[in-house]
C-alpha positions in Angstrom: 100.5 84.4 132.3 99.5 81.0 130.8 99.9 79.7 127.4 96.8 79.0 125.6 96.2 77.3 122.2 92.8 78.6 120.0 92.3 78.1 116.3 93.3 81.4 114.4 89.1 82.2 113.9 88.7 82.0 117.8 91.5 84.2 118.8 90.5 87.8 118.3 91.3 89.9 120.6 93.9 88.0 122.2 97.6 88.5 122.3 100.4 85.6 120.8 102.8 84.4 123.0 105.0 84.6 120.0 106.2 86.0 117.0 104.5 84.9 113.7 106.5 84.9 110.6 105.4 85.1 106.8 106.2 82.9 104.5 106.6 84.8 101.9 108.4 88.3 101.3 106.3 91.6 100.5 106.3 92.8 97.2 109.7 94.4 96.2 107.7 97.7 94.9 105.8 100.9 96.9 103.0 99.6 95.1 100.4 96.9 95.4 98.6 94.9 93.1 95.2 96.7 91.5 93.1 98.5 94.2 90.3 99.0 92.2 88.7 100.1 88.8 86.5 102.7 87.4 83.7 101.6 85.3 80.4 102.7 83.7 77.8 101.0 84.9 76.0 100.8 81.7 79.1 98.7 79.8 79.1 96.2 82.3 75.3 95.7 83.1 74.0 92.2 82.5 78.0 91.0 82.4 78.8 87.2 84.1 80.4 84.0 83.2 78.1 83.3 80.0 77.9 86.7 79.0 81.6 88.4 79.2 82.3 92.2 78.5 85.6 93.5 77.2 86.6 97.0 78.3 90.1 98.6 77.4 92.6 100.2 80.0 93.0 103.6 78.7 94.9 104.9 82.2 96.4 103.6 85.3 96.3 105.8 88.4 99.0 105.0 91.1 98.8 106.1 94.7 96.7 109.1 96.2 96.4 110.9 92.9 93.2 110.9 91.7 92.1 111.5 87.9 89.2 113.8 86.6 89.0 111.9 83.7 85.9 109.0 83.1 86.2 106.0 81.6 84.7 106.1 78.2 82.2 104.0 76.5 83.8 100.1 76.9 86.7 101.3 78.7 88.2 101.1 82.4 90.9 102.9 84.5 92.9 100.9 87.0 93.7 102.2 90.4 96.6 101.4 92.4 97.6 102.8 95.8 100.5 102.9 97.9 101.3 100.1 100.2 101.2 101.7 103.7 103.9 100.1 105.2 
């Protein structure tokens, strides 16, 4: 089969005719950086550059668990989840 050069955004769906390498090493932890966070809607409404809002962390949930607990007025959780590697 023939060698053929594309730019990275036109090669879908094709196979490389070598290895690629990182450049940098993974994480040295299970876990990676914040997933996501919980929020009400109603503390953050009408938030942006001009017009910050400051919650507090009152948890941090790592991997599958998941918490019954709801952020309280001007708070947040963090989520985290397990790298799948």
């Amino acid at each position: 089969m023939e060698v053929e050069e594309k730019p990275l955004l036109k090669a879908m769906g094709r196979v490389s005719a070598e290895d690629a390498h990182a450049g940098i090493d993974p994480p040295p932890s299970a876990i990676s950086g914040p997933h996501g966070y919980t929020v009400r809607s109603t503390d953050i409404k009408g938030a942006g550059r001009a017009t910050p809002v400051t919650l507090t962390i009152v948890e941090t949930v790592r991997g599958q668990i998941f918490t019954a607990s709801r952020p309280n007025p001007r708070s947040l959780v963090k989520l985290f989840r397990l790298n799948c590697s």
